[in-house]
C-alpha positions as CSV (number, residue, x, y, z in Angstrom):
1,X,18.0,25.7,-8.7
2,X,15.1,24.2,-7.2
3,X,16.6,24.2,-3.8
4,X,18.3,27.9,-3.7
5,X,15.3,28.9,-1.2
6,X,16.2,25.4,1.1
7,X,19.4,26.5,1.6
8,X,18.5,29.7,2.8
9,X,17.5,28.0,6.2
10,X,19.2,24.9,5.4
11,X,21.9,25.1,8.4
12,X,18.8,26.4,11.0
13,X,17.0,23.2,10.1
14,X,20.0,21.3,10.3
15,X,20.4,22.3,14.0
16,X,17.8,20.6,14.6
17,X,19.1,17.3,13.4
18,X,22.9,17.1,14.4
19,X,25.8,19.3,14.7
20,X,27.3,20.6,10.8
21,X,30.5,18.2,11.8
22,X,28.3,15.3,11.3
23,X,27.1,15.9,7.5
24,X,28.3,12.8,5.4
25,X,31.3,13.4,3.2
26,X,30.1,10.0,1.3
27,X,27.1,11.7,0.2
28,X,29.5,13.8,-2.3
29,X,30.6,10.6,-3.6
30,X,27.0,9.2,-4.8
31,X,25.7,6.5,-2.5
32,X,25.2,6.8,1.1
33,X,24.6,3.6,3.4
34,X,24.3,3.8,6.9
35,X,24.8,0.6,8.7
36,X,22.7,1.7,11.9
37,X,19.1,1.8,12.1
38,X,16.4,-1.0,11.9
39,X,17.2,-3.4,9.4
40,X,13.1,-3.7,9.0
41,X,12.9,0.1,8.3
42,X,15.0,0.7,5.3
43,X,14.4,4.1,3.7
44,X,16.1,5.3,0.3
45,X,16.9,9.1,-0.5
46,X,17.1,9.9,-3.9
47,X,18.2,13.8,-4.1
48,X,21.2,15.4,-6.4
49,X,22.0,18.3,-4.0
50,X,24.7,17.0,-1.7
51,X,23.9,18.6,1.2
52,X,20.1,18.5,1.2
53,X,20.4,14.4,0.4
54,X,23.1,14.2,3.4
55,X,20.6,16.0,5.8
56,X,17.6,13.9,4.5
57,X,19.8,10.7,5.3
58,X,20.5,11.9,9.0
59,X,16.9,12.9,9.5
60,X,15.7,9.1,8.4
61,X,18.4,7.7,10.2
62,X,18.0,8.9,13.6
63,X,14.3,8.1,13.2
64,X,15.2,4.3,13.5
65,X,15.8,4.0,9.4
66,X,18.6,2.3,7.2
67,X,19.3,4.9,5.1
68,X,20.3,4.3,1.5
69,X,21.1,7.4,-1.0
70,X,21.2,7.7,-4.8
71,X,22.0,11.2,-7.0
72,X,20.0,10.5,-9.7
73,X,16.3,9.1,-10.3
74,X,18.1,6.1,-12.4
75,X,20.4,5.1,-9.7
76,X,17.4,5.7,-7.4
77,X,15.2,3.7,-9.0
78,X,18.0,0.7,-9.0
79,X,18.4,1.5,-5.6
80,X,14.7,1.0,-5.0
81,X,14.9,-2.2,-6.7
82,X,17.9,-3.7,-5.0
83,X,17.1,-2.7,-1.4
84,X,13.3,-2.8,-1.2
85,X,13.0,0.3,0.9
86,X,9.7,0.8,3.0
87,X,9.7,4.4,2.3
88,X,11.5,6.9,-0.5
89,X,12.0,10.2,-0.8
90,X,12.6,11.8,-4.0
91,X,13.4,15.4,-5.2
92,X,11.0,16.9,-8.5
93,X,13.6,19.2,-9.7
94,X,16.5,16.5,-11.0
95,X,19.2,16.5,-14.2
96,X,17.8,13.7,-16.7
97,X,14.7,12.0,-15.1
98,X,13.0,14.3,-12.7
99,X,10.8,13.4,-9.8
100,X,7.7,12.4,-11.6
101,X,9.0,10.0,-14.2
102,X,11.1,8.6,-10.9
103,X,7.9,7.8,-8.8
104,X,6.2,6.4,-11.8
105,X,9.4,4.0,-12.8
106,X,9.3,3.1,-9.0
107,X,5.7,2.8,-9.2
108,X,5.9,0.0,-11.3
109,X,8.6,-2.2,-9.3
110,X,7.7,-1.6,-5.6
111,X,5.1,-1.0,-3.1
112,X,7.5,1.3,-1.3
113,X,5.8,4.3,0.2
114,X,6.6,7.5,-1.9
115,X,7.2,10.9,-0.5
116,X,8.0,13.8,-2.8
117,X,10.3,16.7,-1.6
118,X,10.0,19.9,-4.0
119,X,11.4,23.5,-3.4
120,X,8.3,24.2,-6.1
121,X,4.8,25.1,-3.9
122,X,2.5,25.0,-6.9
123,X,-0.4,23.5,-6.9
124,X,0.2,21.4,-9.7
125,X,3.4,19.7,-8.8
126,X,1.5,18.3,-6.0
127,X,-0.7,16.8,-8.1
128,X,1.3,15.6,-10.1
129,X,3.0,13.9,-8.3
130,X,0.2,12.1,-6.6
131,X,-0.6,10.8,-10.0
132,X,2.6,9.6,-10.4
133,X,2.1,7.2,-7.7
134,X,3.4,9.1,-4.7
135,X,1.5,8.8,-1.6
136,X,2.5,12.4,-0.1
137,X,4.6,15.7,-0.8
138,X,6.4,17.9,1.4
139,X,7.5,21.1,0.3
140,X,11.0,22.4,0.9
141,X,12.4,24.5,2.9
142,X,10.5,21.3,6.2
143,X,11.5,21.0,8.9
144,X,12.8,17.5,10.3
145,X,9.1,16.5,12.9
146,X,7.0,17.2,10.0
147,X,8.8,14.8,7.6
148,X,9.0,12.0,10.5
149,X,5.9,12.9,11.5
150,X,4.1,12.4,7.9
151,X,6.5,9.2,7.2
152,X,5.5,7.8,10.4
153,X,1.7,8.0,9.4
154,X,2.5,6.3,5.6
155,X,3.5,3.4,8.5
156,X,0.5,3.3,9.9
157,X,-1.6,2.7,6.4
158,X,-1.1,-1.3,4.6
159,X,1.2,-1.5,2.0
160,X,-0.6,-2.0,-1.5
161,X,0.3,-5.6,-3.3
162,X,2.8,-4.8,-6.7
163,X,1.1,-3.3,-9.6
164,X,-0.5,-6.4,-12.2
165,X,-0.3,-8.9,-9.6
166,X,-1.1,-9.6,-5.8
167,X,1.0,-10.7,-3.3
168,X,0.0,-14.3,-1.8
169,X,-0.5,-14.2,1.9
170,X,0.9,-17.3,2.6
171,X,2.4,-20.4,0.1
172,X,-0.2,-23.5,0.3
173,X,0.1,-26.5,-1.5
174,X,-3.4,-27.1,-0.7
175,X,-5.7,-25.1,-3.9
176,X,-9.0,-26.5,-1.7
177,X,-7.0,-24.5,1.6
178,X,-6.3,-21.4,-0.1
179,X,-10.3,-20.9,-1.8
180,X,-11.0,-21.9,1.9
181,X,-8.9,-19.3,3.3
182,X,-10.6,-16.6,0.7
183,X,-13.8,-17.6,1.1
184,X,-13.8,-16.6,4.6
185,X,-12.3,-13.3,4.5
186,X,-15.0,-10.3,4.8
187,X,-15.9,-8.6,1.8
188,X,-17.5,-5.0,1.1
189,X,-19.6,-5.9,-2.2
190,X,-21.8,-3.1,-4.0
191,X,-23.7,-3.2,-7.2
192,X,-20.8,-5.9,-8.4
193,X,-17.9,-4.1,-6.9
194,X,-16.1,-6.4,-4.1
195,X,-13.2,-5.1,-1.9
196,X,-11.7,-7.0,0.5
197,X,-10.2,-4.6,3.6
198,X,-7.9,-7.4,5.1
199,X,-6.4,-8.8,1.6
200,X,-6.0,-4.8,0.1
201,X,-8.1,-6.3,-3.4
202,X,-10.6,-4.9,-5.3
203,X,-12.5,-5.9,-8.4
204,X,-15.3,-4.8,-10.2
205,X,-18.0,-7.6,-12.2
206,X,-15.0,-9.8,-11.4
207,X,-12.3,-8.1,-12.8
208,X,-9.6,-7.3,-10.5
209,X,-8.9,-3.2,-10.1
210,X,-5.3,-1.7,-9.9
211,X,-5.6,1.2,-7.5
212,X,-3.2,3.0,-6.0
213,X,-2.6,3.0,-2.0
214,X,-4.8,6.4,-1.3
215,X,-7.5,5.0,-4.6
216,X,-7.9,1.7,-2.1
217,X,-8.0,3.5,1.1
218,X,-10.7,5.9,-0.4
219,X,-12.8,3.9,-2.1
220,X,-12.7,1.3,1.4
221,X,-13.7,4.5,3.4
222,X,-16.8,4.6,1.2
223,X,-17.6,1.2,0.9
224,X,-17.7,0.8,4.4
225,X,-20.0,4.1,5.2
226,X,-22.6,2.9,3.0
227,X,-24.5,5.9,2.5
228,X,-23.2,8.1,4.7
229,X,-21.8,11.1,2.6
230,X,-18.2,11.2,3.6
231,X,-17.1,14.9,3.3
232,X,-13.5,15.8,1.5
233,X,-11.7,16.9,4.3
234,X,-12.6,13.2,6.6
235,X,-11.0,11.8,3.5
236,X,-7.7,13.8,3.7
237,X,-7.2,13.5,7.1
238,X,-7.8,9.7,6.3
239,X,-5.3,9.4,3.8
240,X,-2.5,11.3,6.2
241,X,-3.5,8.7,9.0
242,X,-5.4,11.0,11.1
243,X,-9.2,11.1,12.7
244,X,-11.7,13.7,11.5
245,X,-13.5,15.5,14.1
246,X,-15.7,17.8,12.0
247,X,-13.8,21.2,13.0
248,X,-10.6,20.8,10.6
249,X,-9.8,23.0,8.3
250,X,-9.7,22.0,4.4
251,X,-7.3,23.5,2.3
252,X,-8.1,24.1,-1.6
253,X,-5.2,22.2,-2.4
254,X,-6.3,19.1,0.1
255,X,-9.9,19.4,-1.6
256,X,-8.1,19.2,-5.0
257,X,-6.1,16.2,-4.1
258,X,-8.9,14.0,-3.1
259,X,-10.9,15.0,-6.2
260,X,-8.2,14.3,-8.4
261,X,-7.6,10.9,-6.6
262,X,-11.5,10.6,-7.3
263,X,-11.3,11.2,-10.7
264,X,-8.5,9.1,-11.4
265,X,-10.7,6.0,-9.0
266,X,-13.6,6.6,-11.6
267,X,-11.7,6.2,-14.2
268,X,-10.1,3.0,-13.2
269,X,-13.9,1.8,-12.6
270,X,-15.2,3.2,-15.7
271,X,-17.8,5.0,-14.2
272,X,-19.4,8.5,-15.6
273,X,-19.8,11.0,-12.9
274,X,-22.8,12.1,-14.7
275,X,-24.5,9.0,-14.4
276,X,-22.5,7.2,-11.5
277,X,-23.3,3.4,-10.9
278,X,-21.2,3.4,-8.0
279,X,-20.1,6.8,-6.0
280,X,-22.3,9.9,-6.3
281,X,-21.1,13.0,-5.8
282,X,-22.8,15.2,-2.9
283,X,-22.1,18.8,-4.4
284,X,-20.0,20.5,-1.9
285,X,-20.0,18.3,0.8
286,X,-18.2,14.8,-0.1
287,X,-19.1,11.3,-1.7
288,X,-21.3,8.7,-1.1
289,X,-22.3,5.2,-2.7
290,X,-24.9,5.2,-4.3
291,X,-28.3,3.3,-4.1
292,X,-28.8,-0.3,-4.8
């Protein structure tokens, strides 16, 4: 099983979150709801190992969440539907639909932030699931402050509008109020690509782009340095929420991550990276738009 190594340490973390007496009985029944918690911050769980899901519930929960819990990724995905969680968590290694096809179903439904747990370290299942529409992965055995920690800067990024439509800011009965509205919002425009940082949409020769959270977030970071080359790792750091300062290290797997998210942005805009009519690549260093 995918989470024989997790519980190898599985009551060490567990210390960390609340004595074994606590662990949720109702967890072994299927759905788990607890009743405390912010009513604002409702988080869903969806994990078939009993006690990994009950320990998952207790960490979310005594970070401030409402914690909801499914067993399978089609329970998990009507969970997602019904409760409109701000953040998931979802397990790769699952009996019928796994962890990818999960985050894709969800994907398509909500603009909940995605984290996948997986006992499997490979590169790939990362990936993976970042195409799948998750916005980050943690790999199992975690302990409890790094899963808050990353959660907590998911919360700090905008939540992306539903896939094949935006989200109105506000109802108007007034057309001539809303263009008004529009009009006066700041736009980042280049070579006919428009992006709008305060209203999270993009479009391209006046088609509007579907990009997922970290495709927006990158493609903003270039848009607003121009031509500054912005390097791979100021990018990952970007995407977890956190400042670049020059002297972080870059992982091959974070490198890999932001060119696949980079790939997949290109695609959406249907530009060749060997003749680029928006981002350039700057071998080895990063990306950078490029010239009128």
């Amino acid at each position: 099983m995918a989470a024989e190594g997790f519980r190898n340490v599985f009551w060490d973390i567990l210390a960390e979150v609340a004595e074994p007496g606590r662990m949720a009985t109702a967890a072994q029944e299927g759905e788990r709801v607890d009743q405390q918690g912010d009513p604002g911050r409702v988080a869903v769980v969806i994990e078939d190992e009993d006690d990994i899901r009950s320990l998952l519930a207790d960490v979310l929960q005594q970070a401030g969440f409402r914690v909801h819990t499914a067993g399978t990724g089609q329970d998990g995905v009507d969970l997602v539907r019904r409760v409109d969680p701000i953040v998931t968590t979802l397990d790769v290694n699952m009996p019928g639909m796994d962890g990818f096809a999960t985050a894709r179903s969800i994907r398509a439904i909500s603009s909940t932030y995605i984290v996948i747990l997986t006992a499997r370290a490979e590169e790939i299942d990362a990936l993976q699931g970042l195409e799948a529409g998750a916005d980050d992965y943690v790999t199992k055995p975690f302990r409890p402050r790094e899963l808050r920690a990353r959660i907590e800067a998911l919360l700090r990024r905008s939540r992306m509008p539903l896939p094949g439509g935006q989200r109105p800011a506000e109802p108007s009965d007034h057309p001539a109020d809303a263009a008004a509205a529009t009009a006066g919002t700041d736009w980042l425009e280049h070579n006919g690509l428009r992006l709008s940082i305060e209203m999270r949409l993009a479009s391209v020769d006046g088609v509007a782009l579907e990009l997922t959270r970290s495709e927006f977030d990158i493609l903003s970071e270039l848009m607003s340095a121009r031509r500054r080359v912005v390097g791979k790792g100021e990018l990952a750091l970007m995407l977890r929420g956190q400042r670049y300062t020059g002297s972080e290290y870059l992982s091959d797997s974070d490198s890999r991550v932001i060119e696949v998210h980079m790939a997949n942005l290109r695609r959406k805009l249907g530009e060749s990276p060997s003749r680029p009519r928006w981002i350039e690549t700057v071998r080895g260093v990063g990306y950078r738009l490029t010239a009128r």
